[in-house]
N, C-alpha and C positions, 0 to 999 in steps of 0.2 A: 563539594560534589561528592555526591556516594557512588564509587563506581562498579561496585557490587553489583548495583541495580541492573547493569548490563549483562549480567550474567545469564537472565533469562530473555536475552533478545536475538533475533536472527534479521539478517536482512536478505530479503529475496530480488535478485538482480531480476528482471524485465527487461525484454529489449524486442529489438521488432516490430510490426503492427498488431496493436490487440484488436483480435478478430474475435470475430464466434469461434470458427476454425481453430484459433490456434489459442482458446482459452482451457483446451485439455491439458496440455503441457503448464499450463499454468496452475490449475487445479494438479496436477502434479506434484509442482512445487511442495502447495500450500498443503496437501495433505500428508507431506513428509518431514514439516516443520517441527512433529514431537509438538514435547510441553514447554516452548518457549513464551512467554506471557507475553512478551515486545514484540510485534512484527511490522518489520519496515519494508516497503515498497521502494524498491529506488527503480524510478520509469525515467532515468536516462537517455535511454536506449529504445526508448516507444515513442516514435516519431511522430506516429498518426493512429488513431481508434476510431472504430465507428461506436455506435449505440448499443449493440449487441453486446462488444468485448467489454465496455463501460458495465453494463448490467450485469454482466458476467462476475464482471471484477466485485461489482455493490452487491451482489449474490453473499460469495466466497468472503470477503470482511465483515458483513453482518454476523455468518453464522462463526465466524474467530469473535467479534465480541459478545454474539450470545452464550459463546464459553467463557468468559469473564474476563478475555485478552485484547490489548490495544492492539491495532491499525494506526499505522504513519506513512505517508506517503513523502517522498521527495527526489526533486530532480525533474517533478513533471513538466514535460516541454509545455509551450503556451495549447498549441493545437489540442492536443490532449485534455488540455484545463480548460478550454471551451468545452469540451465534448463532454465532461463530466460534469459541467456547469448546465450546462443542457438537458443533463441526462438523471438530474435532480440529487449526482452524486454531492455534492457538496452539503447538500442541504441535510444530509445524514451524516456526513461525515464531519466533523467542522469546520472552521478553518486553521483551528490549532494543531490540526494532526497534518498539516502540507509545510514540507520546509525546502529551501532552496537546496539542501543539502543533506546529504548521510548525516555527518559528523554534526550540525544542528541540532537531528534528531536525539544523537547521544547526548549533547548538552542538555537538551531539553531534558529527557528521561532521567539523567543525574540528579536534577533539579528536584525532581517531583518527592 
């Protein structure tokens, strides 16, 4: 494990319903992340989404990997994971960036 690697990661806590509404606070977040290369989503805490907050979200990751930075996702409830399944987020995102857990993700990134 290179745990160096962690050095440029942050994880942004999520919680709530991602809304349109309340996708401000979350561009928030994301645009105070600085120069971290890693960014992990841990959607624990998002119980339920609609289409909006999803697009929202597939908005705001795109433009982190058009800066040459990963997106990971983990913790997403199932309801959530339909709704980004539907909302053709997966299909951009892969399925290697979804982990059941934070601490997966660090495994994984050590790995790389």
């Amino acid at each position: 494990m290179q745990i160096e690697k962690l050095d440029h990661t942050c994880v942004v806590y999520v919680s709530g319903p991602l809304y349109f509404g309340t996708c401000a606070k979350l561009e928030e977040k994301i645009t105070a992340l600085g120069e971290n290369y890693n960014v992990i989503f841990s959607m624990r805490g998002v119980t339920i989404a609609d289409m909006s907050g999803i697009e929202a979200l597939r908005d705001y990751c795109e433009g982190i990997v058009k800066e040459g930075r990963m997106c990971y996702f983990s913790c997403v409830q199932e309801p959530v994971m339909q709704m980004m399944e539907r909302c053709g987020f997966k299909e951009r995102f892969k399925y290697d960036m979804y982990f059941w857990s934070t601490d997966k993700v660090f495994e994984h990134i050590t790995k790389l």
